[in-house]
GUNUNU-525697 format. One record per atom (N, C-alpha, C, O): z, y, x; residue number from 1; atom name. Coordinates in steps of 0.001 Angstrom, whole numbers, plus 500000, padded with zeros to 6 digits. Each point is the difference from the previous one (the first is absolute). Layout:
N
<node w="Z" v="Y" u="X" resi="NUM" name="CA"/>
...
This chain:
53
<node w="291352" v="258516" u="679240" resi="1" name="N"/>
<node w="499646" v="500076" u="501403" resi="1" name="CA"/>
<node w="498580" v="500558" u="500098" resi="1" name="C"/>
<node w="499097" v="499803" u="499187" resi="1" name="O"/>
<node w="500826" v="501123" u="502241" resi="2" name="N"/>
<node w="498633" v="500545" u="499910" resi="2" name="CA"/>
<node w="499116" v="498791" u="500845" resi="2" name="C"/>
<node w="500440" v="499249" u="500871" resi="2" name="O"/>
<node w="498368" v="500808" u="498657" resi="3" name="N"/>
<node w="498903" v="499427" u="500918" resi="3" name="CA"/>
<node w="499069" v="500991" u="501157" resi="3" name="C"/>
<node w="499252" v="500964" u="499837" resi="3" name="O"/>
<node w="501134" v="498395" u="501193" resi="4" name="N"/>
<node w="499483" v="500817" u="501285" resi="4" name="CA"/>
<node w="498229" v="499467" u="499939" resi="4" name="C"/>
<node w="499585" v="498889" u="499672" resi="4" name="O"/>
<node w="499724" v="502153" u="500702" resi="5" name="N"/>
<node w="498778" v="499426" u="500522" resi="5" name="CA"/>
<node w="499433" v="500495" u="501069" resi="5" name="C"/>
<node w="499826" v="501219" u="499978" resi="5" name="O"/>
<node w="499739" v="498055" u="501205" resi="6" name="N"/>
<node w="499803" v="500351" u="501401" resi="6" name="CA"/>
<node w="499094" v="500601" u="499790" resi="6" name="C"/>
<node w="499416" v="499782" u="498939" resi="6" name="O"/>
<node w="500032" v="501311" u="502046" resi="7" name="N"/>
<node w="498697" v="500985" u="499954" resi="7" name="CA"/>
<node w="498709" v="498633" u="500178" resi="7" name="C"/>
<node w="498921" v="499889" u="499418" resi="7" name="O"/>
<node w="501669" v="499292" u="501523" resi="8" name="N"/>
<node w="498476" v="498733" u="500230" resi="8" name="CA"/>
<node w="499674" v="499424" u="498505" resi="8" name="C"/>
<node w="498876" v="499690" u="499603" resi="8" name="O"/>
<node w="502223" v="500238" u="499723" resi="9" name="N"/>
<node w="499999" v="499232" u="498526" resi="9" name="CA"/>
<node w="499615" v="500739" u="499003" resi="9" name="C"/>
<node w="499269" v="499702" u="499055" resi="9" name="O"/>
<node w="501360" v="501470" u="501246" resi="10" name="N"/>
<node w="498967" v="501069" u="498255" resi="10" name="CA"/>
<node w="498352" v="500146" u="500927" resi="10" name="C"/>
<node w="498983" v="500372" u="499414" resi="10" name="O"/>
<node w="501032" v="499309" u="501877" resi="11" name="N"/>
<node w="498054" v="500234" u="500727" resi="11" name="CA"/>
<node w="499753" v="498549" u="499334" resi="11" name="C"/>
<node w="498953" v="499947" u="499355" resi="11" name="O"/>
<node w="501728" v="498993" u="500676" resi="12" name="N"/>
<node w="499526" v="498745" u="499384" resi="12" name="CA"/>
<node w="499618" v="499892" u="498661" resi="12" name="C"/>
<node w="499124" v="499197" u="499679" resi="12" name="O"/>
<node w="501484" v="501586" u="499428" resi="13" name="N"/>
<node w="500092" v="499708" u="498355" resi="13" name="CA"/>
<node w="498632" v="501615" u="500069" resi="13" name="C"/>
<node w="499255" v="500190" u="499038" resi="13" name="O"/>
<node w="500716" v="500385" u="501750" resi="14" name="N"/>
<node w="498388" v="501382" u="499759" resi="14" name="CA"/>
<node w="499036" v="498754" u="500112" resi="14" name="C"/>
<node w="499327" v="499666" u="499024" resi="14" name="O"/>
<node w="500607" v="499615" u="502236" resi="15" name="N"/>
<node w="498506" v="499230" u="500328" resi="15" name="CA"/>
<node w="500120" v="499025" u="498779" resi="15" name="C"/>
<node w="498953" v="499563" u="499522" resi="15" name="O"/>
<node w="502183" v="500086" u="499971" resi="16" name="N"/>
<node w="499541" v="498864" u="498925" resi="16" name="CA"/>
<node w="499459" v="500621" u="498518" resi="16" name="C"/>
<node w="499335" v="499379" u="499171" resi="16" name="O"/>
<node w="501007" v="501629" u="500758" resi="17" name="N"/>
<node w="499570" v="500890" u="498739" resi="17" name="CA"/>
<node w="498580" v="500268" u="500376" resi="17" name="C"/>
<node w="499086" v="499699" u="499233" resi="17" name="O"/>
<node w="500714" v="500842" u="501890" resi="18" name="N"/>
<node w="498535" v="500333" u="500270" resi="18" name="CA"/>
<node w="498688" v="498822" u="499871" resi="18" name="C"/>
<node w="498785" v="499996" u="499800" resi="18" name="O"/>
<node w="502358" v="499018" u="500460" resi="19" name="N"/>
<node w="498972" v="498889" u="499889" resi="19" name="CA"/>
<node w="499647" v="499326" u="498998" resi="19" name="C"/>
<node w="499030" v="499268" u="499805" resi="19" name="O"/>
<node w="502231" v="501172" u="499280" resi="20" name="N"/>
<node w="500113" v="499750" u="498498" resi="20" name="CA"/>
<node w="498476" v="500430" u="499332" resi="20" name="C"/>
<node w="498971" v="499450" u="499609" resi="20" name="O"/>
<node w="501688" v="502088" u="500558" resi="21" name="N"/>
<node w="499123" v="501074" u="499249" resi="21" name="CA"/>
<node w="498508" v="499775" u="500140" resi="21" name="C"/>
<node w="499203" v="500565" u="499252" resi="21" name="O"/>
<node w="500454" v="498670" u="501636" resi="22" name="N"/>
<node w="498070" v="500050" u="500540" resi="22" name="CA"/>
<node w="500103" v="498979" u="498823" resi="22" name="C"/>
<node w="499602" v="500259" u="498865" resi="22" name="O"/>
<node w="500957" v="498581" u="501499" resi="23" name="N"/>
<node w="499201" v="498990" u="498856" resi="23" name="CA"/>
<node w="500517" v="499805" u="498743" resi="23" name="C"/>
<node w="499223" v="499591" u="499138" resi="23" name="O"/>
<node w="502312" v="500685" u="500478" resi="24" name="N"/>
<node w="500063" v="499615" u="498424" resi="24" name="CA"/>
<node w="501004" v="501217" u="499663" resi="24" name="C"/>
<node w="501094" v="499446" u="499903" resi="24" name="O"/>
<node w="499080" v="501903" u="499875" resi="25" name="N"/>
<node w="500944" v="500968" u="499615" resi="25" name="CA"/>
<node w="501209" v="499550" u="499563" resi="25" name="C"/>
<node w="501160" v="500193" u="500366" resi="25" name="O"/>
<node w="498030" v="498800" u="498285" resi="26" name="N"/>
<node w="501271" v="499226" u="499391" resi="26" name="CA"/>
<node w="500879" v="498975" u="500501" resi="26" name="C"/>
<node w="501033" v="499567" u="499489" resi="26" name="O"/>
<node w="498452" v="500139" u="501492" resi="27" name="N"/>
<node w="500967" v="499243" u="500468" resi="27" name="CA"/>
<node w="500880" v="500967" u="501150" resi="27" name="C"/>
<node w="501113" v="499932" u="500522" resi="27" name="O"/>
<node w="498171" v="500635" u="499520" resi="28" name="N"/>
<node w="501452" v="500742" u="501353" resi="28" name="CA"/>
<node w="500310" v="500748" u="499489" resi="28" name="C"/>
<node w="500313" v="500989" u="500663" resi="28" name="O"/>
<node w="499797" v="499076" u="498169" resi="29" name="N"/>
<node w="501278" v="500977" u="498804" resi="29" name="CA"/>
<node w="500856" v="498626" u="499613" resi="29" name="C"/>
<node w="501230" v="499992" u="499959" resi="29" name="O"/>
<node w="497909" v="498805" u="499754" resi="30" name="N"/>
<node w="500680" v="498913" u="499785" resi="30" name="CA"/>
<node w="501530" v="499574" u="501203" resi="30" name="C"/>
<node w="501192" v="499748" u="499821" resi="30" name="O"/>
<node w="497968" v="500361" u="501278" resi="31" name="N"/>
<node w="500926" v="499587" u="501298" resi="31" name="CA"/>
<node w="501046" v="501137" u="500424" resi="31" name="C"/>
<node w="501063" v="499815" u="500591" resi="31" name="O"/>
<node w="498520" v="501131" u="499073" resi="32" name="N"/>
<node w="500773" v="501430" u="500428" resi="32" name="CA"/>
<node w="501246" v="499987" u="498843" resi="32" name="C"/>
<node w="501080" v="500522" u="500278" resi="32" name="O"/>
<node w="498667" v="498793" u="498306" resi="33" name="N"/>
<node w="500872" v="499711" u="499159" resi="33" name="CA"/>
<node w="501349" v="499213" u="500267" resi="33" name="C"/>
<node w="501120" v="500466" u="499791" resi="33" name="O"/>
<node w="498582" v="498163" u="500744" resi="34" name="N"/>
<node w="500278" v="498866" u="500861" resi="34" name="CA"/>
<node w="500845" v="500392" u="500544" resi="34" name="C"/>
<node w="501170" v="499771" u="499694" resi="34" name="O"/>
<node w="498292" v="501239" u="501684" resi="35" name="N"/>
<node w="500864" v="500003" u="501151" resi="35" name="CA"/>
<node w="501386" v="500862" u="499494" resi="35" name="C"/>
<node w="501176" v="499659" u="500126" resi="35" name="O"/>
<node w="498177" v="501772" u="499159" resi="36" name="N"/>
<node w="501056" v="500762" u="499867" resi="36" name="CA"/>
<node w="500979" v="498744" u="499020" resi="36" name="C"/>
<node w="500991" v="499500" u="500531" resi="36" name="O"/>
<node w="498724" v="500218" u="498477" resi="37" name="N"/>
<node w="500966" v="499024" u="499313" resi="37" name="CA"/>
<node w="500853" v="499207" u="500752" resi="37" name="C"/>
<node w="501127" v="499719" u="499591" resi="37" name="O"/>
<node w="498349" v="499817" u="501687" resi="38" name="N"/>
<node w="500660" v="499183" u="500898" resi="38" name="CA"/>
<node w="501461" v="501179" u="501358" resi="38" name="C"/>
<node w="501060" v="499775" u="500583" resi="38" name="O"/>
<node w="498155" v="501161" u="499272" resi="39" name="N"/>
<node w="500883" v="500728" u="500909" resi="39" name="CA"/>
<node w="501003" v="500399" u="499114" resi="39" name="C"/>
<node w="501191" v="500056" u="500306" resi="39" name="O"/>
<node w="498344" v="500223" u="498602" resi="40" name="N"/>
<node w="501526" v="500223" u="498814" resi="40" name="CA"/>
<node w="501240" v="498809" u="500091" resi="40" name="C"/>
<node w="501185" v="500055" u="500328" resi="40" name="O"/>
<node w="497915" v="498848" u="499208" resi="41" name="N"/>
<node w="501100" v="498946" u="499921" resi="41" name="CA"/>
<node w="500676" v="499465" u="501395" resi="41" name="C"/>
<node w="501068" v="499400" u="499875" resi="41" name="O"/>
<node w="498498" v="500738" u="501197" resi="42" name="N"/>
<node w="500211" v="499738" u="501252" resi="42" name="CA"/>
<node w="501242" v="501362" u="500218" resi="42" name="C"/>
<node w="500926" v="499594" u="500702" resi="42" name="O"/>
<node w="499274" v="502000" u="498812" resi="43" name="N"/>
<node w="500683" v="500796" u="500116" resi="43" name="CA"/>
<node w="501165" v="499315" u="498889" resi="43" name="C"/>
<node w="501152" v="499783" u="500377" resi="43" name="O"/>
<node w="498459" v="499959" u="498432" resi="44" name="N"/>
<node w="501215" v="499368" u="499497" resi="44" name="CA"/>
<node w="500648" v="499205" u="500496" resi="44" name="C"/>
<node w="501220" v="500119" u="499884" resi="44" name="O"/>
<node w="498238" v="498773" u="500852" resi="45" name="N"/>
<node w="500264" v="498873" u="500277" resi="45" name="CA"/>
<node w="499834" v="499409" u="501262" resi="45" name="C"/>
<node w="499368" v="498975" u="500256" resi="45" name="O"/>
<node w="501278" v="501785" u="500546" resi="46" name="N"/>
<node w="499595" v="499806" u="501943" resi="46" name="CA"/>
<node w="500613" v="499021" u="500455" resi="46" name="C"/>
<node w="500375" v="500151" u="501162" resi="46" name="O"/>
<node w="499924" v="498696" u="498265" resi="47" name="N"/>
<node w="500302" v="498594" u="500351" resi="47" name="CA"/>
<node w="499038" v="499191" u="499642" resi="47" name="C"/>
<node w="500032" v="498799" u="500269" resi="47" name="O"/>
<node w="498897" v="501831" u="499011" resi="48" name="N"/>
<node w="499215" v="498754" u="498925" resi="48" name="CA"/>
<node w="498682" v="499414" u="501669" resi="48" name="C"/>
<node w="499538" v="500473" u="501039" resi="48" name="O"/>
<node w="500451" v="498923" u="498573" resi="49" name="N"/>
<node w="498871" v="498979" u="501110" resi="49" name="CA"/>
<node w="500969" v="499228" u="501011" resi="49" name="C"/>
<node w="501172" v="499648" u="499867" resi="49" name="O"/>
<node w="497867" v="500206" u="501260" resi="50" name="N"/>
<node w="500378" v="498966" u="501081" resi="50" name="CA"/>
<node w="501317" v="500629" u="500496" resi="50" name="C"/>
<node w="500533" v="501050" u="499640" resi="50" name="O"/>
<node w="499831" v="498102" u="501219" resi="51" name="N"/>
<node w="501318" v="500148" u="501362" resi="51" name="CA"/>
<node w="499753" v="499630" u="500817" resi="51" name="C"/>
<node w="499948" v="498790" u="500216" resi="51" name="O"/>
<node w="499803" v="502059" u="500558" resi="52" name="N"/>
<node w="499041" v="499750" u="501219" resi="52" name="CA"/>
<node w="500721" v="499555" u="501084" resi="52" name="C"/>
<node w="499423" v="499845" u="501076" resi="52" name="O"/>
<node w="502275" v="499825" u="498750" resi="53" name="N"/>
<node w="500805" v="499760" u="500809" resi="53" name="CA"/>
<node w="500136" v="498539" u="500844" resi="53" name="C"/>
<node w="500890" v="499852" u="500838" resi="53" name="O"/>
């Protein structure tokens, strides 16, 4: 399954990189690691978390 990302949400994940990048590089290569890892397994696996039902 593909993972969609809203235009507000890839503007959300720029300001968090930017904010990354001023104070620790390594860590917002760290977090940028994270997320993409998380949008992978979330495309494998589009049942995994809550039910919001």
């Amino acid at each position: 399954m593909r993972v969609l990302l809203l235009p507000f949400a890839r503007e959300d994940l720029k300001e968090i990189k930017a904010y990354l990048d001023a104070r620790s590089p390594q860590a917002s290569k760290n977090v940028a690691a994270r997320i993409k890892a998380s949008l992978k397994l979330l495309s494998e696996q589009p049942y995994l978390g809550n039910n919001n039902n």
